[in-house]
N, C-alpha and C positions, 0 to 999 in steps of 0.2 A: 503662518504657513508651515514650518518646521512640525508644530504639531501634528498636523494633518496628514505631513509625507510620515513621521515617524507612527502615525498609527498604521495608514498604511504599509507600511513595513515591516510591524508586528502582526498583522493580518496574513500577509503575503508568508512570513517567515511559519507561523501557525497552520498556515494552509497545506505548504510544502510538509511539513512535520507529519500533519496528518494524513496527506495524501499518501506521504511514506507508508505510516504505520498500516492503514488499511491495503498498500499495493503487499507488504508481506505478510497482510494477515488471511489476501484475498488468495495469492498466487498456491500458497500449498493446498488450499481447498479445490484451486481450477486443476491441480497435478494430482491429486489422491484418486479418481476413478482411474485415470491412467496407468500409476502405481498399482494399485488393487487387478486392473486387467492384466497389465503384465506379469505379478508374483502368479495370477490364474494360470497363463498362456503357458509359462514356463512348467508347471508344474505337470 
C-alpha cells in the first residue's frame, strides 16, 4: 500500500508543478492584447 500512496503522491506533486508552469506560461499570453491595447490607447 505505501507504494501506491507514494505514487500517487509523485503524481499529485507533478500535476501541481505542471499546472504551475502552464498557469505562468498561460497568464502573460491572457495579459499581452490588454497590454498592447493599452500602450495604443495611451498614445
Amino acid at each position: 500500500m505505501p507504494q501506491g500512496e507514494d505514487a500517487f503522491a509523485g503524481l499529485n506533486k507533478n500535476g501541481l508543478i505542471l499546472f504551475i508552469v502552464l498557469l505562468l506560461l498561460c497568464l502573460p499570453l491572457c495579459w499581452l492584447p490588454w497590454v498592447i491595447d493599452s500602450t495604443k490607447a495611451a498614445k
